[in-house]
DOTORZA-470450 format. One record per residue (C-alpha): residue in one letter; y negated, x negated, z negated. Coordinates in steps of 0.1 Angstrom, whole numbers, padded with zeros to 4 digits, always signed. Each point is the difference from the previous one (the first is absolute). Example, Ala and Ser with C-alpha at 12.3 -4.5 7.8 and 13.67 -1.06 7.14 Angstrom:
2
A+0045-0123-0078S-0034-0014+0007
This chain:
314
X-0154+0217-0206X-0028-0005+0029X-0014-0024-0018X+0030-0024-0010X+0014+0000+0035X-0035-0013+0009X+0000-0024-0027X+0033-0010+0013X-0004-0008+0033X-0036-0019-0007X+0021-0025-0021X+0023-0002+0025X-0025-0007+0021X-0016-0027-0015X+0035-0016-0009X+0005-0001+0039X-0032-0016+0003X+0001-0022-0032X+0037-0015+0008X-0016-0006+0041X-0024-0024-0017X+0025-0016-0019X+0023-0004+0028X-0025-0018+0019X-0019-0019-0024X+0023-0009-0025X+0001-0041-0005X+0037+0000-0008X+0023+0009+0028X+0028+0018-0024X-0028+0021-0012X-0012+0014+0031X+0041+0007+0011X+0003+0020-0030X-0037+0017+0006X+0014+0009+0038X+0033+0013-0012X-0017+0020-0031X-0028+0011+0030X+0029+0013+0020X+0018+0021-0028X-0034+0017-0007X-0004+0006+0038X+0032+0017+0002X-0013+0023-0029X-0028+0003+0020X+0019+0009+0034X+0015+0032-0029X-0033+0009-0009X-0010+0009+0036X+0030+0016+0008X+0015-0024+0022X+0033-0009-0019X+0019-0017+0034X-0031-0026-0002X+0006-0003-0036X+0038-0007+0003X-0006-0029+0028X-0028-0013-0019X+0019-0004-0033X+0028-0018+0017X-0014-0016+0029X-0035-0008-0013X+0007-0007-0036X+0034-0009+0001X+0013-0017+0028X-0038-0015+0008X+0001-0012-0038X+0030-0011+0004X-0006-0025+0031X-0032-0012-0018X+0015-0008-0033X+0025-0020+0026X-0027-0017+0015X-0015-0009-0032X+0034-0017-0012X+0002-0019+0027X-0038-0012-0002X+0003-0008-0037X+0029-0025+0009X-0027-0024+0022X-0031-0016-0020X-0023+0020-0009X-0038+0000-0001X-0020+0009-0025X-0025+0015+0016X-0012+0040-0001X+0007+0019+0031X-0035+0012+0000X-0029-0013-0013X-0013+0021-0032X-0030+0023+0005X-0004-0001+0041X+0012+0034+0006X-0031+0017-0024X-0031-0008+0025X+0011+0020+0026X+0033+0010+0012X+0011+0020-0031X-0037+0019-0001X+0014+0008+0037X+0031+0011-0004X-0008+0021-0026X-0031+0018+0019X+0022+0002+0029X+0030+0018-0025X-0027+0021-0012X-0008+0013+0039X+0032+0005+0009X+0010+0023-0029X-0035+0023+0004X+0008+0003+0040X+0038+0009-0009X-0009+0022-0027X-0011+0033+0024X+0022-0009+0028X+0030+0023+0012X+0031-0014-0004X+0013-0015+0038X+0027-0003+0016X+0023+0027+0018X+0016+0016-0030X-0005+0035+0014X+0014-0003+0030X+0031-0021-0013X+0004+0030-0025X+0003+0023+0027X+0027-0023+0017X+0017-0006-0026X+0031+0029+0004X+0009-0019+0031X+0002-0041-0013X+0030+0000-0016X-0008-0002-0036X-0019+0018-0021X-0025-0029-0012X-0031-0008+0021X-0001-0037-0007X+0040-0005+0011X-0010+0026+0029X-0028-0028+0011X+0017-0032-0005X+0030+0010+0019X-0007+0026+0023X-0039+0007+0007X-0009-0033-0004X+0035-0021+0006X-0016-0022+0025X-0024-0014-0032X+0030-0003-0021X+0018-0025+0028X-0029-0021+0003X-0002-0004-0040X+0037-0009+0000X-0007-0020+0034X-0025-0019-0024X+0027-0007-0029X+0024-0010+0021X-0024-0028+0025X-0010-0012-0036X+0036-0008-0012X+0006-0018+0038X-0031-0019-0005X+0006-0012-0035X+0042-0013+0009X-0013-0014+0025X-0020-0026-0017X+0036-0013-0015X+0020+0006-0028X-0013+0013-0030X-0008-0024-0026X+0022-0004-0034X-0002+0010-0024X-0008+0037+0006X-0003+0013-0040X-0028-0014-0018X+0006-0014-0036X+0008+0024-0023X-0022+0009-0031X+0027+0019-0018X+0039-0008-0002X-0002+0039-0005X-0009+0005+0040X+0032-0002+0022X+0011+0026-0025X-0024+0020+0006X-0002-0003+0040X+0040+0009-0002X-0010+0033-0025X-0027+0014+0022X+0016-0010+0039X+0019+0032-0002X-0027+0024-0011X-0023-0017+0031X+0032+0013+0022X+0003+0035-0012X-0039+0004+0000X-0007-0015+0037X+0036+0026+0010X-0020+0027-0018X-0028-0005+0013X+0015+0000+0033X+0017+0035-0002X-0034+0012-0014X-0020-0011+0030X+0010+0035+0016X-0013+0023-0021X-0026-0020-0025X-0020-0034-0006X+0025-0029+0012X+0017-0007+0030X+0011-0032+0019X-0033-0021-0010X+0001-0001-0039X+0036+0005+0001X+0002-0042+0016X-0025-0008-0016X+0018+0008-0036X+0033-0011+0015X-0017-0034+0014X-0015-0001-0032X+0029-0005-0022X+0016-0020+0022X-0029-0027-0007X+0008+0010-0036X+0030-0010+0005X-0010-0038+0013X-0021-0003-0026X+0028+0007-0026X+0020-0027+0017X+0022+0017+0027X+0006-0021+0031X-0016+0017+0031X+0031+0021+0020X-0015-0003+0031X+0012-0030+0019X-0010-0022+0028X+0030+0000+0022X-0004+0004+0029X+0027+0026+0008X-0011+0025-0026X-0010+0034-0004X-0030-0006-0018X-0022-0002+0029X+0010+0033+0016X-0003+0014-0035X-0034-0013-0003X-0010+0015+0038X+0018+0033-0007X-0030+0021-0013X-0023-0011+0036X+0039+0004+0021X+0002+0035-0015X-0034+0012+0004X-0003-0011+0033X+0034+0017+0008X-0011+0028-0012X-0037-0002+0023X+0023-0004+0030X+0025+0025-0006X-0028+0019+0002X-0016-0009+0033X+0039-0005+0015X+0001+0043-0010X-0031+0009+0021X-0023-0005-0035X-0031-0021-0008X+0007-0031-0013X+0010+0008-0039X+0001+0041+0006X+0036+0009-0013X+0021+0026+0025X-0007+0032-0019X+0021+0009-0034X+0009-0040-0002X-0033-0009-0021X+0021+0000-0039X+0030-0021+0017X-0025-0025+0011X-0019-0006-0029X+0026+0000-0020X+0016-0027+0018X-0030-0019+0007X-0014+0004-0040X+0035-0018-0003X-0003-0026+0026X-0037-0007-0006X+0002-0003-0037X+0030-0026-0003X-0017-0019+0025X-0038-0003-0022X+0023-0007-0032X+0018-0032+0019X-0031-0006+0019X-0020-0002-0036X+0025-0020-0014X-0002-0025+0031X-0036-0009-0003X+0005-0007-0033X+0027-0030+0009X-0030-0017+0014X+0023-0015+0029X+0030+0002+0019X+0026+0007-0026X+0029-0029-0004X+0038+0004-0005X+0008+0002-0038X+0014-0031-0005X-0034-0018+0010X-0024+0016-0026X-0013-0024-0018X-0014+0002-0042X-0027-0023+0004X-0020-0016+0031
């Protein structure tokens, strides 16, 4: 049994490192989106194999879906302009040196990690564990521990969305063209399975691998599913909507919740005593609606228009 798991994971292994090269050196564009998508999939496996299942949730949807999904946008949108027909690399250059490198340097790094103790503070967040709230460690970081981390991330998400509408409107048309009639369908069928998995995931968060992270990301996920089936984007440009308070409400929450702190004679982010579950729970809430929406921001590529102005065809 030994011996298959280790035959297992070598293939996988050289899969990650086989669909890499592809990604990067492939001379047709589709080619290396469907290498980085395949590359992410396996990844997520990967993320299961070393027992990191919350890594391998966002990296399924966030890394191979919603990241596969922008490129495959990009790529439409590229193969309406003239093309050139031209390789992206040039065959043969990488050989002489860089990928005798890379692999010496791969080699290195998995002899030093092989005998190496395992880092980090697991111990000690073990040990605190009883008094965070929930009963799994990575929730118990994200939002209590380490909270502070988890506002900068969302912090991140959100100056990303503010940067991209503010470069204008996004540009029509959002879905690419379709290689199957049999797609829309299919969007339609699976958009409510992506809703009950990210809320799953979301009550899970507590007590096992999940929480507010891969929750949005599935949710923002199949709301990109949903453009790409055709769906008109719901969130609109007007001024005097809610969407931009929705969008802000994960970094409002978790900041009201760092204050509320402080304002009860805490440290910034230390919960009054007994109040740690009520907190997460709301912020796991707050947090993930706010990634889902944020996810499916970035992927309008712009500020979003009124629906009567989204054009088929530029």
């Amino acid at each position: 049994m030994a011996l298959v798991v280790l035959a297992f994971d070598l293939l996988l292994a050289a899969a990650l490192i086989w669909l890499a090269w592809q990604a990067t050196r492939a001379a047709d564009l589709f080619h290396a989106v469907v290498s980085f998508i395949v590359f992410g999939l396996l990844m997520a496996l990967a993320w299961v194999r070393l027992e990191a299942p919350d890594v391998a949730l966002a990296e399924a949807a966030i890394g191979a879906g919603a990241t596969g999904a922008l490129l495959l946008s990009a790529l439409d949108r590229l193969a309406r302009r003239p093309r050139r027909h031209a390789p992206l690399y040039e065959p043969g250059t990488a050989w002489g040196f860089w990928l005798p490198a890379g692999s010496a340097l791969l080699a290195m790094l998995t002899l030093a990690a092989w005998n190496l103790p395992a880092p980090g503070l697991g111990n000690e967040i073990l040990a605190s564990l009883s008094a965070s709230g929930v009963e799994h460690a990575v929730t118990a970081v994200l939002l209590n521990f380490r909270a502070l981390d988890t506002l900068l991330e969302i912090g991140v998400l959100l100056l990303a969305a503010v940067v991209i509408w503010a470069l204008g409107q996004a540009p029509p048309p959002l879905v690419p063209s379709m290689p199957s009639p049999a797609l829309p369908a299919l969007g339609r069928l699976l958009f409510p399975i992506f809703v009950l998995v990210a809320a799953y995931l979301l009550w899970r968060g507590s007590h096992g691998p999940g929480g507010a992270f891969p929750a949005g990301a599935v949710f923002g996920a199949g709301g990109i599913l949903m453009l790409l089936a055709g769906a008109r984007p719901w969130i609109r440009s007007s001024e005097h909507g809610p969407w931009r308070l929705i969008l802000s409400l994960g970094m409002a929450v978790l900041l009201a919740a760092g204050v509320a702190g402080t304002l009860s004679g805490q440290d910034f982010f230390q919960y009054p005593k007994g109040t740690a579950a009520s907190f997460i729970l709301v912020l796991e809430v707050a947090a993930g609606l706010s990634i889902a929406l944020l996810i499916f921001a970035l992927y309008l590529r712009g500020k979003p228009r009124e629906h009567g102005s989204w054009g088929a065809a530029e």
